[in-house]
Each structure stands twice: as structure tokens, then as C-alpha cells.
C-alpha positions as CSV (number, residue, x, y, z in Angstrom):
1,X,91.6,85.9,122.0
2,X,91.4,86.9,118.6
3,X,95.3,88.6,118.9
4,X,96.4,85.4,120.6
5,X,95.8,83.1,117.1
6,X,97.1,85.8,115.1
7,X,100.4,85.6,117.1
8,X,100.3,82.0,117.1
9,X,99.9,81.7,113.8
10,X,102.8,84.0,113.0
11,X,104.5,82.2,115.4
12,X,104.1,78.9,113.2
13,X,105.2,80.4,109.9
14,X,108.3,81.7,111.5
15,X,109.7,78.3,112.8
16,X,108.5,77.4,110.1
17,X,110.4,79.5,107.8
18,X,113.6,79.2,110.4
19,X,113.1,75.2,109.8
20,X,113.2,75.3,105.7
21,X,116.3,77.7,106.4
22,X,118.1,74.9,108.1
23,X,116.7,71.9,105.4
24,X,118.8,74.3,103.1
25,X,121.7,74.4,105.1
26,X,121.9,71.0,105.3
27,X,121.8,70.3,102.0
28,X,124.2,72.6,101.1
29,X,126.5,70.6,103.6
30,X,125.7,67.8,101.6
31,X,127.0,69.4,98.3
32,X,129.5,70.7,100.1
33,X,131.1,67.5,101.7
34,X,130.9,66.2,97.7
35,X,132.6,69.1,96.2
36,X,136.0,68.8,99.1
37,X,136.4,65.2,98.9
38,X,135.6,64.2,95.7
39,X,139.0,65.4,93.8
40,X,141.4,64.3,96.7
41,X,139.8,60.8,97.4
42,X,141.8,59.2,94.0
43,X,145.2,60.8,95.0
44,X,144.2,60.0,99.0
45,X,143.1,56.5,98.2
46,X,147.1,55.7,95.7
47,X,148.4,57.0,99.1
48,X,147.2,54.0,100.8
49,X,148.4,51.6,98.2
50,X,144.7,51.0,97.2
51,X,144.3,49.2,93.7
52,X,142.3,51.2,91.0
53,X,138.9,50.1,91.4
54,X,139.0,50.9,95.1
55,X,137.8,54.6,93.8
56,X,134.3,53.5,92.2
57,X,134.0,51.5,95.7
58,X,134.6,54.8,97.4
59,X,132.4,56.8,95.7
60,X,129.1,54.0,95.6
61,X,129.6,53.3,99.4
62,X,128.2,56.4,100.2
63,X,125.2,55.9,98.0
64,X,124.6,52.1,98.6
65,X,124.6,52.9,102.2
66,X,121.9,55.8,101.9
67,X,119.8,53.5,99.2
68,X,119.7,51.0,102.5
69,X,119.2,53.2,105.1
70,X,116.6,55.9,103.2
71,X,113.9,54.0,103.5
72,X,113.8,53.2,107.1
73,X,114.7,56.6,108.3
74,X,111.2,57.4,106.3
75,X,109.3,54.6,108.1
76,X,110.7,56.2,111.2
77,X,109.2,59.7,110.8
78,X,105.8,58.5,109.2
79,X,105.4,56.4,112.6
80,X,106.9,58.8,114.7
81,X,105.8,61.9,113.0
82,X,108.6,63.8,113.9
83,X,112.0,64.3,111.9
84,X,113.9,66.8,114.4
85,X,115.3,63.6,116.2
86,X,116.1,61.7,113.5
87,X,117.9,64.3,111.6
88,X,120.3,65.1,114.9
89,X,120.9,61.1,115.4
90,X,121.8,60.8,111.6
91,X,124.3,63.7,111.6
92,X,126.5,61.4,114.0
93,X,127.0,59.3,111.5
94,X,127.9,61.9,108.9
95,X,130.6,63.4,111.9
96,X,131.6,59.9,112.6
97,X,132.2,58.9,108.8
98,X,133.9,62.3,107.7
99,X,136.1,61.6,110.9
100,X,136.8,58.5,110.2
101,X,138.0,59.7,106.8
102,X,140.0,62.3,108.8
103,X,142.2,59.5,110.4
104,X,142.8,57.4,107.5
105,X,144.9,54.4,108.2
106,X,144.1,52.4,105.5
107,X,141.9,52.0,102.4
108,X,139.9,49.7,104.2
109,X,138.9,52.4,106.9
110,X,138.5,55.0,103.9
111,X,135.8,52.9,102.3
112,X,134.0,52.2,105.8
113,X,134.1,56.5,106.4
114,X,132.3,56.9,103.4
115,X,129.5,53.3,104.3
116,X,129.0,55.5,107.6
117,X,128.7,58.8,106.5
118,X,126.1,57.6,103.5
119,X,124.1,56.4,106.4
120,X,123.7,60.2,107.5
121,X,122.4,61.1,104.4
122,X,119.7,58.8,104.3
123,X,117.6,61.1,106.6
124,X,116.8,63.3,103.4
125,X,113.8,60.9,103.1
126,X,112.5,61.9,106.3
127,X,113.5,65.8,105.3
128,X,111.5,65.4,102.1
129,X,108.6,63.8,104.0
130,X,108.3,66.6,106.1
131,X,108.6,69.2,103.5
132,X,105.4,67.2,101.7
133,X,103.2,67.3,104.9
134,X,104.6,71.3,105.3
135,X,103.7,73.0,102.3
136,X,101.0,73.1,100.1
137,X,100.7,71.4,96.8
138,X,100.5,74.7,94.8
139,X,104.2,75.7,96.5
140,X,105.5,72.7,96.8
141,X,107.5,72.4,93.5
142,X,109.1,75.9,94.4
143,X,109.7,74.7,97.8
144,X,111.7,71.6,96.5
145,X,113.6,73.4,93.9
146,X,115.2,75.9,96.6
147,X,115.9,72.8,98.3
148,X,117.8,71.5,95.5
149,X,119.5,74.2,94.8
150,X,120.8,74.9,98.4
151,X,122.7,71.3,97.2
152,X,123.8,73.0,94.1
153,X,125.3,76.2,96.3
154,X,126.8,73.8,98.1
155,X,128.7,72.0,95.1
156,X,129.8,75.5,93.8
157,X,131.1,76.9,97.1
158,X,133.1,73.4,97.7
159,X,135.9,74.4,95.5
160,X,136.6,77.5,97.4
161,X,137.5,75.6,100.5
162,X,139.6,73.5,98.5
163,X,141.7,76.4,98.0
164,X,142.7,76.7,101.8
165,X,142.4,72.9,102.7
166,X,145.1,72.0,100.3
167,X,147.2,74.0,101.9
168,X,146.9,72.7,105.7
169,X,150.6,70.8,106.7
170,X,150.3,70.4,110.5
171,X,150.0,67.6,112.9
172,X,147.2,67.8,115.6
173,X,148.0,65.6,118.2
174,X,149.2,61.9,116.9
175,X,147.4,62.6,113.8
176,X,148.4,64.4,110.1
177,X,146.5,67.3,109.1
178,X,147.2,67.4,105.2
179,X,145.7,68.1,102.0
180,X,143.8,64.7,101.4
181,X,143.0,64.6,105.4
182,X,141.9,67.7,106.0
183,X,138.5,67.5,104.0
184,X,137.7,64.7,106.7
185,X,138.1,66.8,109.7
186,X,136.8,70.0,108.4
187,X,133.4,68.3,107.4
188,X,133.2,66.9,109.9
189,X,133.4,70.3,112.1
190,X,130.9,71.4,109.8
191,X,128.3,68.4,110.5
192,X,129.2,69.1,114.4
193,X,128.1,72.8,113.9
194,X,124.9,72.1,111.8
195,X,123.9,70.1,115.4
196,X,123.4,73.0,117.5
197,X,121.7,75.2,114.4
198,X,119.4,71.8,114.3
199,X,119.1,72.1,118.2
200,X,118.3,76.3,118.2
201,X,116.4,76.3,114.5
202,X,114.9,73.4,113.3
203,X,110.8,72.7,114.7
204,X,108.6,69.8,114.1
205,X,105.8,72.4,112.9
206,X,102.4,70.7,112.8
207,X,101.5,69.7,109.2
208,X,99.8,72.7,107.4
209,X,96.7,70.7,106.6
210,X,95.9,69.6,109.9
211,X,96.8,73.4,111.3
212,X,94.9,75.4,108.3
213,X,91.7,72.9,109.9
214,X,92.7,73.6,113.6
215,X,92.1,77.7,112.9
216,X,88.8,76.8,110.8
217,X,87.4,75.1,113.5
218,X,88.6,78.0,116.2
219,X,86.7,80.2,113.9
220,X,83.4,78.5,113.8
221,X,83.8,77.8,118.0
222,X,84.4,81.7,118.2
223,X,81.0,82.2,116.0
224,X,79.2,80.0,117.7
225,X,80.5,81.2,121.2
226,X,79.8,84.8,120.2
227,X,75.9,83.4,119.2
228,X,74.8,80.6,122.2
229,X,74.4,80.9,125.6
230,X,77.9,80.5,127.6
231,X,76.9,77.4,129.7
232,X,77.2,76.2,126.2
233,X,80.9,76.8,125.8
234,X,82.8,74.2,127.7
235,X,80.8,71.7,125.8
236,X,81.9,73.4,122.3
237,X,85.4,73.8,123.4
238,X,85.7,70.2,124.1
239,X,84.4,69.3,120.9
240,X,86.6,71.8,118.9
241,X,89.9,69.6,120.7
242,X,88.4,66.4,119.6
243,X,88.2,67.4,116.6
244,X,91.3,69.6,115.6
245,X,93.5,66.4,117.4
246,X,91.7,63.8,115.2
247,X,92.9,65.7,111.8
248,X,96.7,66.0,113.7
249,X,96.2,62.1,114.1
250,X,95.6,61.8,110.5
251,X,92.2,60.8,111.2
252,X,89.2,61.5,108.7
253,X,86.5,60.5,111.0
254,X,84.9,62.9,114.3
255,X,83.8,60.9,116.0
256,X,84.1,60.7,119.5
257,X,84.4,57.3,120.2
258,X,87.5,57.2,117.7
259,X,88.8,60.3,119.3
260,X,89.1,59.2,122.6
261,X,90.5,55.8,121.4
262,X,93.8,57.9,119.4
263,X,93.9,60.3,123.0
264,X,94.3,56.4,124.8
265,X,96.5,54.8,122.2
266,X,98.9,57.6,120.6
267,X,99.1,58.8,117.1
268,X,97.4,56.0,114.4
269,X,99.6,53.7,112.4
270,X,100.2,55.2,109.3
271,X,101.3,52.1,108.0
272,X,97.7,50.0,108.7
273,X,96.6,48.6,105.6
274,X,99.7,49.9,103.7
275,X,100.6,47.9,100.6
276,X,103.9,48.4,99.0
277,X,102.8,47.3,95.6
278,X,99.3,49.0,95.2
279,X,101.2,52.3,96.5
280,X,104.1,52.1,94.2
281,X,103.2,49.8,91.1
282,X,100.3,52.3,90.0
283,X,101.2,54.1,86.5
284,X,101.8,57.5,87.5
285,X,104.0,56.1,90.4
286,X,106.2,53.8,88.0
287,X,106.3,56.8,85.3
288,X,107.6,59.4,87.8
289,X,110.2,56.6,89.6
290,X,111.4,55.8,86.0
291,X,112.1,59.5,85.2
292,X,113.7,59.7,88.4
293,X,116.2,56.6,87.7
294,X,116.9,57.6,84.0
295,X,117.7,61.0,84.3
296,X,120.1,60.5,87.5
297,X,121.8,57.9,85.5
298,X,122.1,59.5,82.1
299,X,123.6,62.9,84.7
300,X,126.2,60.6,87.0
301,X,127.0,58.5,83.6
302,X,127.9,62.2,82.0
303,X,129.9,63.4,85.3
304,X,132.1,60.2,84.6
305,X,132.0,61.0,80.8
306,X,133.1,64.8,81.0
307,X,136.5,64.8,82.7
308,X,138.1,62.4,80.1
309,X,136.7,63.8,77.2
310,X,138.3,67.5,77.9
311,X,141.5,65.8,78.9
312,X,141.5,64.0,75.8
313,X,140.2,66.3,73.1
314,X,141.5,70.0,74.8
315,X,143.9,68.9,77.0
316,X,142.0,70.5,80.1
317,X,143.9,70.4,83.5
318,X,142.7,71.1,87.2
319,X,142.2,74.5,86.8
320,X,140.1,74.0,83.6
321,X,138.0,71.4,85.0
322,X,137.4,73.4,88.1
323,X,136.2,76.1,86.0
324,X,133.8,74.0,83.3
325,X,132.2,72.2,87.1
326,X,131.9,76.0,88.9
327,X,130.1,77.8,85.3
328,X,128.0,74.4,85.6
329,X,126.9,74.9,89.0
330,X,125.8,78.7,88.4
331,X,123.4,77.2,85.2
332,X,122.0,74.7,87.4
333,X,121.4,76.9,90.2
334,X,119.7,79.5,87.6
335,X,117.8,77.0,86.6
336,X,116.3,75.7,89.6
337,X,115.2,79.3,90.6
338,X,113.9,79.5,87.0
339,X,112.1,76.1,87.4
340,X,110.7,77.8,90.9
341,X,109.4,81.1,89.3
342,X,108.1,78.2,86.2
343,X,106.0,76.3,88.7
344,X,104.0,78.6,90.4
345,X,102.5,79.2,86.9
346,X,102.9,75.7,85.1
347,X,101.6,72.3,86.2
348,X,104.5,70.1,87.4
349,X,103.2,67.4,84.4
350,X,104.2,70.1,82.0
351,X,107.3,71.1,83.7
352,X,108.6,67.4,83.7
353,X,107.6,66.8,79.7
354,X,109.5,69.9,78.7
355,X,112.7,68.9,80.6
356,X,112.5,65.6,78.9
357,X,112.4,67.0,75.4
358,X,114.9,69.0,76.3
359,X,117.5,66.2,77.4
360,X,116.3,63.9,74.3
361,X,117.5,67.6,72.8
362,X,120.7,67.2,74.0
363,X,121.5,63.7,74.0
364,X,120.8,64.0,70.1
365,X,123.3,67.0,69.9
366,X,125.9,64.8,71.7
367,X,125.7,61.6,69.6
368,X,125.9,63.9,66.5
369,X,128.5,65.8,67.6
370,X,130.7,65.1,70.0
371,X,131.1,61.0,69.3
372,X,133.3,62.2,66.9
373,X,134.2,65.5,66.8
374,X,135.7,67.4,63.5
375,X,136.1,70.6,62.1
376,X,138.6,72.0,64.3
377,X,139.6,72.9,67.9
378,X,137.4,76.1,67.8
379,X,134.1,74.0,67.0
380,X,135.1,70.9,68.9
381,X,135.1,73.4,72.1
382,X,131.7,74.8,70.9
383,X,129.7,71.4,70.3
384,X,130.9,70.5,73.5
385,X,129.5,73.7,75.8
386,X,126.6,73.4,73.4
387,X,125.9,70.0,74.5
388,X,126.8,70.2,78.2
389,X,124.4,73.0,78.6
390,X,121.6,71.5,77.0
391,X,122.1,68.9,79.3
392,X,122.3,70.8,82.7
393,X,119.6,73.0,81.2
394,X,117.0,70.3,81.1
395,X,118.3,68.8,84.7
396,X,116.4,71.4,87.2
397,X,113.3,70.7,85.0
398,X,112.8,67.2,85.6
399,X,114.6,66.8,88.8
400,X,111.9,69.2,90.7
401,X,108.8,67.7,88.7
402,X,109.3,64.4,89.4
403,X,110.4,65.2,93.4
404,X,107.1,67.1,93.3
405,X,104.8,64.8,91.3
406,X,105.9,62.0,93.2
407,X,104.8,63.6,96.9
408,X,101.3,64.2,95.2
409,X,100.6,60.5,93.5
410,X,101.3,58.8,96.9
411,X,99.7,58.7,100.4
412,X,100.6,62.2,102.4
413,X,101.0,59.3,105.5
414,X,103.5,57.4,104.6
415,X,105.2,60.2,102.7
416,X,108.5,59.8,104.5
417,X,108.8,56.3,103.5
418,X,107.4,56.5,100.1
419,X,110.7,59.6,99.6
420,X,113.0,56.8,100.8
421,X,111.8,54.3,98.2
422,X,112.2,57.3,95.5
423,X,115.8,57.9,96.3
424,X,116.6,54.5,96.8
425,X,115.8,54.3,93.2
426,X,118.2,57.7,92.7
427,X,120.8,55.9,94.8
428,X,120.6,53.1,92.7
429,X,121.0,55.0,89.3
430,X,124.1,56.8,91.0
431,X,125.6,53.6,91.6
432,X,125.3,52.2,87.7
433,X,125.3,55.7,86.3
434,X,128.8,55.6,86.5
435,X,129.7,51.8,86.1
436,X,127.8,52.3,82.6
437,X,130.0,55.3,81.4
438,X,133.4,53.9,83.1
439,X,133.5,50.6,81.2
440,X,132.2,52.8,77.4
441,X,134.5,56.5,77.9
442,X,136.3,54.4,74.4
443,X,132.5,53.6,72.7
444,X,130.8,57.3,73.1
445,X,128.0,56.1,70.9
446,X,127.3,53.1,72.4
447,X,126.9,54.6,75.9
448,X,125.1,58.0,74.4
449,X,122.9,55.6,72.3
450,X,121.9,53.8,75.3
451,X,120.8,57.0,77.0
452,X,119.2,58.4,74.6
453,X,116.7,55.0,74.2
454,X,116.1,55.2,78.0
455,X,115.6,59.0,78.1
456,X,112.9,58.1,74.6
457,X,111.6,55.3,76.7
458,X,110.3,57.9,79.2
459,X,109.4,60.9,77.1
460,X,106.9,57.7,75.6
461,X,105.6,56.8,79.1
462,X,105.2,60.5,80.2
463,X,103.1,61.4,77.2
464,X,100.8,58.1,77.6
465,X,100.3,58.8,80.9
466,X,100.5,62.4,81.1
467,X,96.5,62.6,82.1
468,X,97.2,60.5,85.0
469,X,100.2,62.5,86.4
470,X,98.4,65.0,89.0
471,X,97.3,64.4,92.8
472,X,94.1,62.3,92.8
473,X,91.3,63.8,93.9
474,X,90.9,62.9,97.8
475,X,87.0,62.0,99.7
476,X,87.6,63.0,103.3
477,X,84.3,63.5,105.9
478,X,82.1,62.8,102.8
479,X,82.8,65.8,101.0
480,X,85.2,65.1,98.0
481,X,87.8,67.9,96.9
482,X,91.0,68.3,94.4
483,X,93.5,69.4,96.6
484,X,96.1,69.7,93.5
485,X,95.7,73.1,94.2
């Protein structure tokens, strides 16, 4: 019997691993998909007689619709308490909206390819809610920054296929295969493929709280099996099922009135007694949403900053730029492995303070010397890589605190939903990040001077409230217990 757990439990942590392998893979889809449409969509969208401004529309239609949609896909797998399903129904709507890019007929059906396909990608709330409920708190943060950086990969290895797609000049069937088309149907390939790894490799594992008590309590039936009598063990089998199912319900209590009510009713509403505002108008909960808006914005309001400025000042062309976003990518991607290896051996508080200073850091080295640059070509080029890696350097810091931190200040329940409020909140900064910097690529120190207030704004908040920014200590069965690990 003994042998049996063993392999069952192996069995566990190999799905397990198998399903983190395809979170990864589909976040490095993710970063693909942006890296192969993102420089075509300006010269695809001119193609289409589309006025100027029909770009910025382009590019926040896929956020706006994953801000919507985040949230309820969330809700979804806390009540349902699966994600498995819900990532294979959002795909279709990343396959429909890269294939409705694909076809292309007018700027109008451009814009609705990207609104469809943002939809998919609101499922990474659900994804993120089920990495919370699958890891421990200690690994969490390294969990998340692998994550991350599978997105990263994916942004790096986007380019490549750029090489080949730009070359495709073929009709298939009544439509155009070309170099602002193909990214369309190719992603959309690549979405229909990540179905069937979905299908073959992805698991709903139990959560590892409820299955870490499911082998303690197999443990004390064995010792107590081993000790009584065995008319006894019918009787102490049963009890050991009540009781492993009530924690899989999410259910503190043993009794077994309240167990035979969830085995005639279905898994508890995670949502009973959920209030929106105590959950997410607490201070370490606005503190770590706030770090999450400010730092996507001050990044997306850079992205829109950087091409312009090399243009202008070194006269960079596509080759250049392609070069400055690929030696970006590797930093990032160093840096979230380095932010993995950091918080296995740091607490996530300190991890997100450092990454702040270090973007206050940079912002600072920007508005000093790159608002107006002097002293040559030669140290015009060197401020600027200065400053751009200070900036990416602090990125992976805060980026994986904050994820963490925030799935340990809120309910474990209603994680799922409580991810899709967080990157609603990204979604949103993605959407003015850009709008910001657009409107000020003329008035560098206005813009830079704005960021660096928001970015002092919550350095301040972090310090105040830096005692408050670790998991709470939980009371579960009367016995209390600081599960931060």
C-alpha cells in the first residue's frame, strides 16, 4: 500500500511538472505572437488605407479586450476549480483573432483580430490562479519568474521567424500569403498546435495544500490501522475520505455533517461572503497593485520612447533596432533566472524594494542624461545603454515580487479572480503607458519627470508599508500557522 502512494505521488509531481512545461509554452506563444506582428502591423495597417492613429487602436485592442475578459475567466476557474477547459476554449479565440488577422480585408477587420485574440489571453488569470493554489509560497516567486521568462523567450525568438515570414509570396487558395499576412496564419497554426499539447500535457493537479493533507491523513489511518483492531478499519477509512475531500472543497471544518452536505451539493462557493473592497482596498493589496500599474506604465511608456530616440539621435534602422530589442531580451531573461536563484534566499518584500530603487536609479540617469544629450556621439551611445539597462535591470525584480506578493496578501479561493483584477490593472497601464509617451517623444523631461514622481510615489508606499507586505498568518481547525513559508 505503502508503494502504491509513493507511485501516486510521483505520479502527481510529474503532471505536475509536464503542466508548468505547457504554462511556459504558452506564454512563450504569447511573446511570440507580439514579437511577429508587432513590426508589420504599421506597414500592414497604411496597406489598408488606415489613418495614423488606427496603429495605437491596434495595439490597445488586444489589451482592453484581455483587461475585460481577465477577470471573468478568474471567476470561472475559482468556481469551477479547474483551468484545463478554460485554457483550451480561450485558445479559439486566440486561432480565431490571429486568423482573422490572416485574411485581412480591411482595417476594420484588423482591429476586430486583435479585440478577439486579446480575449484569449485573458485566461492567464486563470493560469496564474492555478499556479498560486500549485506551488508553495516558499517557490512560488521562482515559479512565476520562469513563467515570465518563458514570455521573454518568446519575445527574443519572435524575430527569428520574422526572417522566413517576410519572405512568404504565395497564394493559398483565394487568399494572399505575404509578409504582413503571414504572421496571422502562422500564429495562428501555432495556437492550433498548443491545443493538442494542452489536450496530451496539461492536468488539473489537485492543489498542493489540500494533497500534502490528503498523504498526512493516509499516514495517521495507516498508523492507526497498523495499532486497532481491523473491524475498526472501514470506520477509519471512511473518516480519512471525509476528511481529505473537505480540505479539496476548501473547507476548514470536519465535520461530518458539513461533509456530507459538500458530497450532496458540489464544491463550496468560493465567492460566499466575498467582498471586492475589503479584498482589494487593504494596504498591502493597493501598495502591490500600484507597483504593478507604475512599473508597466513607466516600461510600455519607454517601449514607445526608445525607437524614436535612436532614430533621431544615431540614426538607427531595422537592423539596429532588432539588435538593441534581441540584447534586451537576453538581460531580461538573465534577470528573471537571477531574480529566481534571488528569491529562494530573499523575501519577495525585499526583492520588490530593491527593484524599485533601482528603476528610481535609472529614471534619474535618464532625465540627467539623455533629455538632452551632449558630449558627442560616442557618450550619447553610452548614456543611452547605461540607461536602458538600468532600466530592464530593475524590471524582473519588481515584476516577479509584486506577481508573487500579490498571490500571498489575498484569499488562496478566489485567487483566479483576484489575478484578473491584477492584470486588469497591467492592462490598463499598457493601454496609457504608451498614450503618455506618444503625445511627450518632443518633451523628454516632462514625460521622464512624470515617471520618476510615480516610481518615488511607490518606493514611499513600499517603505511605509513594507511590515505589512508578507502572507498573513492563517487560523484554520483552531491551530493558527504562518504559512509564508
Amino acid at each position: 500500500m505503502k508503494g502504491s502512494k509513493k507511485t501516486s505521488t510521483m505520479d502527481n509531481t510529474r503532471k505536475r511538472n509536464l503542466t508548468f512545461f505547457t504554462i511556459g509554452l504558452i506564454f512563450m506563444l504569447s511573446g511570440i505572437e507580439y514579437a511577429v506582428i508587432l513590426p508589420t502591423i504599421w506597414r500592414y495597417l497604411q496597406i489598408l488605407e488606415a489613418p495614423p492613429y488606427f496603429l495605437g487602436l491596434g495595439l490597445s485592442a488586444f489589451s482592453l479586450s484581455g483587461l475585460l475578459t481577465g477577470p471573468l475567466f478568474g471567476f470561472w476557474s475559482d468556481r469551477s476549480k479547474t483551468t484545463k477547459s478554460i485554457i483550451l476554449f480561450s485558445n479559439l479565440f486566440e486561432i480565431a483573432g490571429n486568423f482573422m488577422y490572416f485574411l485581412g480585408y480591411s482595417k476594420w477587420l484588423l482591429l476586430c483580430s486583435r479585440l478577439v485574440a486579446g480575449i484569449g489571453a485573458g485566461a492567464g488569470s486563470s493560469i496564474f490562479g492555478f499556479l498560486t493554489r500549485s506551488t508553495l509560497p516558499e517557490e512560488r516567486a521562482g515559479i512565476f519568474a520562469a513563467v515570465m521568462a518563458c514570455r521573454q523567450a518568446g519575445l527574443l525568438i519572435g524575430p527569428a521567424f520574422n526572417l522566413f515570414l517576410r519572405l512568404c509570396d504565395f497564394k493559398l487558395g483565394p487568399f494572399a500569403v505575404n509578409k504582413y499576412t503571414s504572421p496571422g496564419i502562422f500564429m495562428c497554426l501555432l495556437w492550433l498546435l498548443l491545443q493538442f499539447v494542452v489536450l496530451a500535457l496539461y492536468w488539473d493537479v489537485p492543489p498542493i495544500k489540500s494533497e500534502e493533507e490528503g498523504l498526512r491523513m493516509e499516514m495517521k489511518q495507516e498508523d492507526e490501522e497498523e495499532e486497532a483492531p481491523l473491524i475498526r478499519g472501514d470506520e477509519q477509512l471512511a473518516h480519512t475520505y471525509r476528511a481529505v475531500n473537505l480540505d479539496q472543497l476548501g473547507d476548514s471544518s470536519s465535520s461530518s455533517s458539513l461533509s456530507e452536505t459538500h458530497s450532496l451539493h458540489g464544491v463550496a462557493n468560493p465567492f460566499k461572503n466575498f467582498s471586492a473592497s475589503r479584498e482589494f482596498l487593504r494596504e498591502e493589496v493597493v501598495v502591490v497593485l500600484t507597483a504593478q500599474f507604475i512599473t508597466l506604465f513607466n516600461q510600455t511608456a519607454l517601449e514607445t520612447m526608445v525607437t524614436p530616440m535612436t532614430q533621431r539621435y544615431f540614426s538607427f534602422g531595422e537592423l539596429g533596432n532588432s539588435l538593441m530589442y534581441s540584447l534586451c531580451g537576453v538581460e531580461v531573461i538573465l534577470g528573471f533566472f537571477f531574480v529566481r536563484w534571488l528569491s529562494g534566499k530573499v523575501a519577495d518584500r525585499a526583492v520588490l524594494a530593491g527593484g524599485l530603487v533601482i528603476c528610481c536609479f535609472a529614471c534619474v540617469w535618464c532625465l540627467v542624461f539623455l533629455c538632452n544629450p551632449r558630449g558627442g556621439y560616442g557618450w550619447e551611445l553610452t548614456a543611452f545603454i547605461i540607461g536602458v539597462f538600468l532600466q530592464l535591470l530593475g524590471l524582473p525584480f519588481v515584476a516577479v515580487s509584486q506577481v508573487s506578493l500579490f498571490s500571498k496578501v489575498t484569499a488562496e479561493k478566489t485567487q483566479g479572480f483576484s489575478q484578473g483584477v491584477r492584470r486588469s490593472v497591467g492592462g490598463l497601464a499598457t493601454i496609457l503607458g504608451p498614450l503618455w509617451a506618444g503625445g511627450l517623444i518632443n518633451n523628454l523631461y516632462v514625460m521622464l519627470g512624470m515617471m520618476l514622481v510615480l516610481l518615488l510615489m511607490v518606493t514611499v508606499m513600499t517603505a511605509l508599508s513594507y511590515k505589512r507586505l508578507v502572507e498573513p498568518r492563517v487560523v484554520q481547525c483552531g491551530q493558527s500557522s504562518d504559512s509564508g513559508g
